[in-house]
ZADRENNU-963077 format. One line per 10 residues: their letters; for each residue x, y, z of C-alpha. Coordinates in steps of 0.05 Angstrom, whole numbers, plus 32768, in hexadecimal, padded with zeros to 4 digits. Example, Ala and Ser with C-alpha at 12.3 -4.5 7.8 and 13.67 -1.06 7.14 Angstrom:
as) 80F6/7FA6/809C  8111/7FEB/808F .
This chain:
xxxxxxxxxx) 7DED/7706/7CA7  7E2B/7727/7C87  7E0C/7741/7C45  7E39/7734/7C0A  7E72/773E/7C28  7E97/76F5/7C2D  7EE5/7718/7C24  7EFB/773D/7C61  7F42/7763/7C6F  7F5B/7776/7CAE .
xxxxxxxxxx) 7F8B/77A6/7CB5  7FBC/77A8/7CF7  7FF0/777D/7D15  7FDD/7773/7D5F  7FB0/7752/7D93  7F6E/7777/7D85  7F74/7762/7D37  7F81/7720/7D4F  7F40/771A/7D77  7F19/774A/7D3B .
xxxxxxxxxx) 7F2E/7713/7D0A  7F1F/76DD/7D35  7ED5/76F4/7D3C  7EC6/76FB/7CF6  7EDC/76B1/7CE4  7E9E/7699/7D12  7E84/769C/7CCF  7EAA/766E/7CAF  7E8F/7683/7C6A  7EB4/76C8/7C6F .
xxxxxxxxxx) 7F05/76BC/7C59  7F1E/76F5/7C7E  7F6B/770A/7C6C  7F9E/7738/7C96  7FD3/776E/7C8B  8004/7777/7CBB  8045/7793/7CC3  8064/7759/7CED  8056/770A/7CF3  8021/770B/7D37 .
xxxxxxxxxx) 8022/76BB/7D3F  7FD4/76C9/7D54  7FC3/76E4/7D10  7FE0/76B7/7CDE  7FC1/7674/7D00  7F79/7697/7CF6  7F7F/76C7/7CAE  7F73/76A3/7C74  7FB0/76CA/7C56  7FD5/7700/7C6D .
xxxxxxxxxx) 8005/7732/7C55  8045/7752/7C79  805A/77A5/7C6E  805C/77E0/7C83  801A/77F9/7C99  8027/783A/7C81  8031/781F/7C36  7FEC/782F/7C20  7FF5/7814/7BD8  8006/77D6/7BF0 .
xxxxxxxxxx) 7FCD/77CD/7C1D  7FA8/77E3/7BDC  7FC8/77AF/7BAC  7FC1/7774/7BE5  7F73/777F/7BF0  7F73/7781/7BA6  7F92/7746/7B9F  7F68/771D/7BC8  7F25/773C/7BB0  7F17/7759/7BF3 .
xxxxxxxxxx) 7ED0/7779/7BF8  7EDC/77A0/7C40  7F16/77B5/7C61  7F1B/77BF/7CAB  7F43/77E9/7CD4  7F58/77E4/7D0D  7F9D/780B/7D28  7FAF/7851/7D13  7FE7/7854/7CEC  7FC0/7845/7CAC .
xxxxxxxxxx) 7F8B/786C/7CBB  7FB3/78AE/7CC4  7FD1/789D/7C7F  7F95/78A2/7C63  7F88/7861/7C46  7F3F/785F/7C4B  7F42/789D/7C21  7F67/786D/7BE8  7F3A/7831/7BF9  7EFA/7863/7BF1 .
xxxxxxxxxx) 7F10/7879/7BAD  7F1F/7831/7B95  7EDC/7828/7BAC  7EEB/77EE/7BD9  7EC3/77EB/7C19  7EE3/77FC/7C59  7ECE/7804/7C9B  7EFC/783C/7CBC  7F0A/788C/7CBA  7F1C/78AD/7C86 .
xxxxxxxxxx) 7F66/78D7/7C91  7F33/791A/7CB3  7F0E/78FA/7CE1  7F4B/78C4/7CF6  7F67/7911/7D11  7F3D/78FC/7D54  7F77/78D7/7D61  7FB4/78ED/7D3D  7FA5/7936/7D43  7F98/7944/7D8D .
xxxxxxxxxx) 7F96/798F/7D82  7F62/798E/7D4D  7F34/7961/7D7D  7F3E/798E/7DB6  7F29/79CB/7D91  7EF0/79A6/7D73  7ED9/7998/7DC0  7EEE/79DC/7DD3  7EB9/79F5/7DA1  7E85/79C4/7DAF .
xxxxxxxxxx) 7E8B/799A/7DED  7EB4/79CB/7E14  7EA8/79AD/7E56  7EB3/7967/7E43  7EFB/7974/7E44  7F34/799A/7E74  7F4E/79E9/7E68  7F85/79DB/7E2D  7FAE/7A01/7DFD  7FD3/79E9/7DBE .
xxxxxxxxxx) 8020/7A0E/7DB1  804F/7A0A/7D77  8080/7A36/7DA0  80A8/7A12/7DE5  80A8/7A52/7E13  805B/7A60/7E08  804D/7A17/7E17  8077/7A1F/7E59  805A/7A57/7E70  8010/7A42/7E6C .
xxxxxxxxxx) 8026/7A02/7E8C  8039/7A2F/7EC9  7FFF/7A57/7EC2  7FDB/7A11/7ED1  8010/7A05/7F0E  802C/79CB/7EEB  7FEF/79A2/7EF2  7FF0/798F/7EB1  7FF0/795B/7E81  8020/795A/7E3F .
xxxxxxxxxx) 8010/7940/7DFC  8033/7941/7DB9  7FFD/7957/7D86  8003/7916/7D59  8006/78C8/7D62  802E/78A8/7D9C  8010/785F/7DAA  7FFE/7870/7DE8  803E/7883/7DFF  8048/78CD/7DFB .
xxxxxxxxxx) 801C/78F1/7E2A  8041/78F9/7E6A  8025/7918/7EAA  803D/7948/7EEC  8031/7920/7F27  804D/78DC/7EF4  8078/78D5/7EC4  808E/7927/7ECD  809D/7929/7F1E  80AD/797D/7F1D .
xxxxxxxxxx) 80A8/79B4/7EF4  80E5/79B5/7ECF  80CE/796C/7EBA  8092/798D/7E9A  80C0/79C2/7E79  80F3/7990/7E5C  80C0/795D/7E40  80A1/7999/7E20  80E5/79A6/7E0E  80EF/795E/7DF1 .
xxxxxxxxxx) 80AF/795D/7DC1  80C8/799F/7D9F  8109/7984/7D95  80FC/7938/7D81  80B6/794D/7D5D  809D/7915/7D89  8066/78FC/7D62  8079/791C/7D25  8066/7960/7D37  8083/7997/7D5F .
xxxxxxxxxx) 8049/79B8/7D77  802E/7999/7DC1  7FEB/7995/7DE4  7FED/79AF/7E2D  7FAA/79A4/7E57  7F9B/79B0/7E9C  7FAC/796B/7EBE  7F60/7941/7ED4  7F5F/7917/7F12  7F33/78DD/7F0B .
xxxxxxxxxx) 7F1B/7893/7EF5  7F22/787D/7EB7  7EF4/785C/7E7F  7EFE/783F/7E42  7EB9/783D/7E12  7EC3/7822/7DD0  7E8E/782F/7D8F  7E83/7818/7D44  7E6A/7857/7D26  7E54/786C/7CDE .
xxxxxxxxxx) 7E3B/78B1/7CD6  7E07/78C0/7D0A  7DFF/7874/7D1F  7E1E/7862/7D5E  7E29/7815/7D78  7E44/781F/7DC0  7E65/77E4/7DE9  7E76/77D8/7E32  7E9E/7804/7E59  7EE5/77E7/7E5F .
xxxxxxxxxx) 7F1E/77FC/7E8A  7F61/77EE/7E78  7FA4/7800/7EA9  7FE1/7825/7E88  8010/7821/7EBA  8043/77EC/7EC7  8040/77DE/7F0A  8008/77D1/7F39  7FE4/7801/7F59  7FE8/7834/7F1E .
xxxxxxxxxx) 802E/7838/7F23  806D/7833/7F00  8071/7852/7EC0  8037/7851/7E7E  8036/7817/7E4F  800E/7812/7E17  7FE0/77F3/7E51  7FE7/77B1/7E7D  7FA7/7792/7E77  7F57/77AB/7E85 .
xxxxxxxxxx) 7F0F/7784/7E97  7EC9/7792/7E87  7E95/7783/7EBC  7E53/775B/7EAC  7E20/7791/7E83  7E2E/77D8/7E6E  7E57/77FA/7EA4  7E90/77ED/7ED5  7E96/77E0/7F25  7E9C/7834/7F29 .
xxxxxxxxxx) 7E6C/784A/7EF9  7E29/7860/7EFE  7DF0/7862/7EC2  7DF3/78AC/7EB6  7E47/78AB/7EAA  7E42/7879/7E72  7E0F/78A5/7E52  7E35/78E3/7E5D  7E6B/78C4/7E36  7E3A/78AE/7DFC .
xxxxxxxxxx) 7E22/78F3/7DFC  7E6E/7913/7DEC  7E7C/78D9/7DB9  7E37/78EC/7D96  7E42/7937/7D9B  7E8B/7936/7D83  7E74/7911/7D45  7E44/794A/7D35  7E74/7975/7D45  7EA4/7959/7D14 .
xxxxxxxxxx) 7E68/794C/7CDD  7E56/7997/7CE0  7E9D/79AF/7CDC  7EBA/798F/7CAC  7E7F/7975/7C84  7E99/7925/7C86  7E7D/78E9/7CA6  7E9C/78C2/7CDF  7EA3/7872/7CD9  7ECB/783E/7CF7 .
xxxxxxxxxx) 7ED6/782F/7D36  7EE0/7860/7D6E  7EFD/785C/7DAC  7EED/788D/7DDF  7F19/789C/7E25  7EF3/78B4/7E62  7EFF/78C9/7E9B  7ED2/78D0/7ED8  7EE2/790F/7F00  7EC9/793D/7F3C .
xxxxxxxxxx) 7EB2/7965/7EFD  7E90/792D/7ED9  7EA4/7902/7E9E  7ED3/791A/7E72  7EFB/7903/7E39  7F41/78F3/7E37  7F48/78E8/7DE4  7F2A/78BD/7DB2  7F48/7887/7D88  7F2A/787C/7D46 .
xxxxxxxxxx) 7F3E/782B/7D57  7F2C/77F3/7D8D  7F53/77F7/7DC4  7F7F/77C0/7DD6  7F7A/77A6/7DFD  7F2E/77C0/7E0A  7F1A/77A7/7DCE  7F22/7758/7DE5  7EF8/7764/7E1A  7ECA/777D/7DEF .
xxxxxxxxxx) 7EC5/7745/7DBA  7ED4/770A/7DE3  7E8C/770A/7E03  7E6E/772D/7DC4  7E37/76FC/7DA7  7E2B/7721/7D64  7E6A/770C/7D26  7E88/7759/7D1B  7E7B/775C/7CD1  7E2D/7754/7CD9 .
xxxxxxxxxx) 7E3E/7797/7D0A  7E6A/77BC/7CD8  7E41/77AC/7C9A  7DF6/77C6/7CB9  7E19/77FA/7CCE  7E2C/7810/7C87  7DEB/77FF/7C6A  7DCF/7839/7CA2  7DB6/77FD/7CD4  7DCB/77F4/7D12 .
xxxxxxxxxx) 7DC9/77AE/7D37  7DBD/77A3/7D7B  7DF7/7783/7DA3  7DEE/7750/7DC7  7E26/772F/7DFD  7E32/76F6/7E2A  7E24/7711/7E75  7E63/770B/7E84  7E9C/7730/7EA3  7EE5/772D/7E82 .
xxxxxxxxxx) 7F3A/773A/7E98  7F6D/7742/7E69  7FBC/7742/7E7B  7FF4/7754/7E57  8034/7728/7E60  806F/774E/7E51  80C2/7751/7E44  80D7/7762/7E8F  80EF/779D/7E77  80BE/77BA/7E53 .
xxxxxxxxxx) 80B1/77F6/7E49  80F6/780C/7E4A  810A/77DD/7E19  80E7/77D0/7DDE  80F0/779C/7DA0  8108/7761/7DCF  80F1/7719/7DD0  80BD/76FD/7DFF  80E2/76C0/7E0F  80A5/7695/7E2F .
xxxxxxxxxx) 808D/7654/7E23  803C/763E/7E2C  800A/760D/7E14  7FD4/7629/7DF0  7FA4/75FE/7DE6  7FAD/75F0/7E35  7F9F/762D/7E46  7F62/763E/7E18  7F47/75F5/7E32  7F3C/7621/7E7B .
xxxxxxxxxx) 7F1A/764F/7E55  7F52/768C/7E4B  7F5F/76A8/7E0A  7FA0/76B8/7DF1  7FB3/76F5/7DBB  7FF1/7710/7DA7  8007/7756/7D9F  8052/7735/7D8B  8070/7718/7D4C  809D/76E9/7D34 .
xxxxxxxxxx) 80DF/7704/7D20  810E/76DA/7CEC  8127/76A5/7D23  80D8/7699/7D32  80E8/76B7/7D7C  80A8/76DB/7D95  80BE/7734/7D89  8094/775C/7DB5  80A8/77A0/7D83  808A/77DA/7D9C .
xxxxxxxxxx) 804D/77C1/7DB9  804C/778F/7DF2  804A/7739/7DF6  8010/770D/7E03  7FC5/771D/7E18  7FA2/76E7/7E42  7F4F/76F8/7E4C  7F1F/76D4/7E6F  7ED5/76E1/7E80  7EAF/76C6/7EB4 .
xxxxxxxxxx) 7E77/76DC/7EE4  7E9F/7713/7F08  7EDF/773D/7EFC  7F07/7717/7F38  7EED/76D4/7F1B  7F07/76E6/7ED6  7F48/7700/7EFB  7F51/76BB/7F1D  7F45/7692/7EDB  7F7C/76C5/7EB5 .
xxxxxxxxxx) 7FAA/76BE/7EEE  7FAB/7673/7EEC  7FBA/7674/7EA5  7FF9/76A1/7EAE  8014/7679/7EDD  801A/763E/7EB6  8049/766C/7E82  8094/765B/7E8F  80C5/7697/7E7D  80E2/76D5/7E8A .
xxxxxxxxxx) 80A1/7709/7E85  8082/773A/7EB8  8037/774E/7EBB  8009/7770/7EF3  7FE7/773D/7F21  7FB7/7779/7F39  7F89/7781/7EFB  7F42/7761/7F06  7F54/775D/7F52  7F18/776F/7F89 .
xxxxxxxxxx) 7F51/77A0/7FA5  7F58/77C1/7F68  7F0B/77C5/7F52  7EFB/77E3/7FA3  7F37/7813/7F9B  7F12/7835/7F58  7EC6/7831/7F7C  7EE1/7857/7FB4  7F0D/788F/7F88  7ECC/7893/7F60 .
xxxxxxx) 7EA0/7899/7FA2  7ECD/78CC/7FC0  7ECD/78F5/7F7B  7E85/78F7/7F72  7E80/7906/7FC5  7EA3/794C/7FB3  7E78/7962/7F7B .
C-alpha cells in the first residue's frame, strides 16, 4: 500500500530515474511526473508529465511540483541535493524523500566525511589529510611515497579522483594534478583530499535510510574503467551485476556486515554532530582489503548503474519502501532469486569526448521480448538524435539464474544493435567473476 500518496515527482535525468519511475507505475493508481534537465527518451514514454531545466533551479523544481499537486518528491542525483532543495521542499512542507543540503555533504563534501570517519570510524577508512595550500598537499603526498589517491573536495560525477599506479603513472603526475585542482577549482573548490592509496575489491551496497532506520540491498559491483580487465581509463562506470541473495562471488557474510556496521555508525556519527537526521537514499563504496572493509565514499543517491540491478529483481513498488520508511516503519524486502548484468553502450570515444550522439539503431520491444531491459542515460537533442551529454548511452540488464547466464542473455541483446558504439564484453564473464575470488582469496590469505 502507498498511503495517500497517489502524486509522485522524480527528480534526475538518467538511467536509474528511468528504472525508479518505472517501478512506481506498477501501481498504476500512482501518476508519477519527472524533472529533468534533458529529454531521456526512457523517461518521457513512462512519466505522466515531465518537465525540462536546470536541476540546479530550485524554484522551478518548486513551482513544477506545485503545479502538479505533487505530495512526495524523490531524489535521486546530486546536483539538487547539494543545492539544497529539500531544505525549500521541507519548508513548503511538501514531502520529500532525500537529504537535506548537511547531510547531502557525504557526497559533495569529501573532507567533511573524512573527518567525521576520522573521529568516529577511524579505521574504516585510509591515513588522509585535507590542504587548502599546493606545496603542503605535495609534500604529504611524498611523505606517503606517492601511493596515494587524489580527490577534489567537492562533486565530480565520478570523474575526478585519479590514482598513482592509474590515471597518475609517476610522481610529478601526482604533483601536477594536485597542481590542476588548485588552479581549475576542480569541483568548485580549491582545497583537495589526499589519502593513502587502498589495494583491493570493490563493493557497491546501496540503502533507503530515514533517521536511524536502515533498508539495506544486495551488494553490487559496478566496473569504472573502460577497457577490460580494469583497464583503460575511469568512466562514470561500464556496467556491474548482482549475484543471486545478499553478497557477491568474493564476499563472505561477515564483509557485508562490516559495511552495514560503518553505514550505521556514520549516521550516528553525523546525528550526534550536527544534531539532523539522515534520509534518502545512500549509497555506500567498499572496498575489501588485506586490512578489512573499508569505505571508499558515500553517495547520498542510487548508483547507476547499481541501482538497476537493484530494482529490476526487487518485488516490493519503491513508494510502499519510501513512505513506511517516513512513517518510522521499515518493510522487509523481498527479491526475485535472481542474479543480474548491466552494460553500458557508449560513443567510441567516450570518455574523451563528451556531448556526442550515439548513432545506433535497435528494436526495443525485440529485445525486451528476450527478456533484457533497456534504460537510457542519453537525451534527445533538437534534431531528435540520441546526446549522450556528460554521462554515457544505453544500459541493457538482464537477470537470470547466474551472473554468466545474465551475461549471455545481455550479450545477445547487444549484438543485435547496429552502429558505431563500444562497450566491455568482460562484465558478468566467469573470467572476470574467478579473477575477483582469487584477488579476494589472496588478500584475506595475508591478513
Amino acid at each position: 500500500m502507498t498511503g495517500a500518496v497517489k502524486r509522485v515527482l522524480v527528480v534526475g535525468s538518467w538511467a536509474k530515474e528511468q528504472i525508479t519511475i518505472e517501478n512506481i507505475k506498477k501501481d498504476t493508481d500512482i501518476k508519477v511526473f519527472s524533472y529533468m534537465d534533458t529529454k531521456n527518451p526512457g523517461i518521457i514514454t513512462l512519466a505522466n508529465g515531465y518537465r525540462i531545466g536546470s536541476l540546479y533551479d530550485i524554484k522551478n523544481i518548486l513551482n513544477y511540483a506545485k503545479e502538479k499537486k505533487i505530495e512526495l518528491v524523490v531524489i535521486t542525483t546530486a546536483g539538487p541535493l547539494s543545492a539544497g532543495l529539500v531544505n525549500v521542499l521541507e519548508k513548503e512542507e511538501i514531502l520529500v524523500f532525500g537529504p537535506n543540503k548537511q547531510a547531502a555533504g557525504l557526497e559533495f563534501d569529501k573532507a567533511f566525511t573524512r573527518e567525521l570517519m576520522k573521529k568516529y570510524l577511524i579505521n574504516a577508512i585510509p591515513e588522509f589529510k585535507v590542504f587548502d595550500d599546493v606545496d603542503k598537499a605535495i609534500d604529504f603526498a611524498g611523505i606517503l611515497n606517492w601511493n596515494v589517491a587524489v580527490k577534489p573536495v567537492g562533486l565530480t560525477d565520478g570523474l575526478g579522483v585519479r590514482v598513482f599506479g592509474d590515471q597518475l603513472k609517476t610522481k610529478e603526475d601526482v604533483m601536477n594534478y594536485i597542481k590542476e585542482i588548485y588552479s581549475k577549482k576542480i569541483s568548485g573548490s580549491s582545497r583537495v583530499l589526499i589519502e593513502k592509496k587502498l589495494e583491493g575489491v570493490e563493493f557497491t551496497l546501496q540503502c533507503l535510510v530515514n533517521g536511524d532506520l536502515i533498508i539495506p540491498t544486495p551488494a553490487v559491483q559496478d566496473f569504472k574503467k573502460l577497457l577490460p580487465g580494469e583497464t583503460g581509463p575511469n568512466t562514470a562506470s561500464m556496467g556491474s551485476y548482482s549475484d543471486t541473495g545478499y553478497l557477491l562471488p568474493f564476499m563472505e557474510q561477515e564483509d557485508y556486515d562490516e559495511a552495514i556496521k560503518i553505514i550505521k555508525k556514520t549516521l550516528e556519527a553525523f546525528q550526534l554532530e550536527t544534531g539532523k537526521r539522515c534520509s534518502g537514499f545512500l549509497y555506500g563504496q567498499f572496498m575489501i582489503t588485506d586490512d578489512g572493509v573499508k569505505l571508499i565514499e558515500y553517495n547520498f543517491r542510487p548508483g547507476d548503474p547499481e541501482w538497476m540491478n537493484t530494482v529490476y529483481p526487487m518485488k516490493n513498488n519503491l513508494l510502499d519502501l519510501i513512505i513506511s520508511l517516513m512513517n518510522g516503519n521499515k518493510k522487509k524486502l523481498e527479491f526475485e532469486n535472481t542474479a543480474t548484468v548491466c552494460k553500458y553502450i557508449v560513443p567510441r570515444d567516450y570518455p574523451r569526448r563528451l556531448n556526442q550522439t550515439l548513432n545506433v539503431i535497435l528494436d526495443e520491444n525485440r529485445i525486451r521480448k528476450k527478456g533484457v531491459a533497456i534504460y537510457y542515460s542519453s537525451g534527445l537533442d533538437g534534431q531528435g538524435n540520441l546526446n549522450v551529454g556528460t554521462e554515457r548511452g544505453i544500459a541493457f540488464l538482464a537477470k537470470s539464474s547466474t551472473i554468466f547466464e545474465a551475461h549471455k542473455k545481455v550479450e545477445e541483446a547487444i549484438s543485435s544493435v547496429k552502429g558505431d558504439f563500444y562497450y566491455r564484453s568482460d562484465i558478468g564473464t566467469e573470467e572476470l567473476i574467478k579473477s575477483k575470488i582469487n584477488y579476494v582469496n589472496r588478500l584475506k590469505h595475508c591478513k
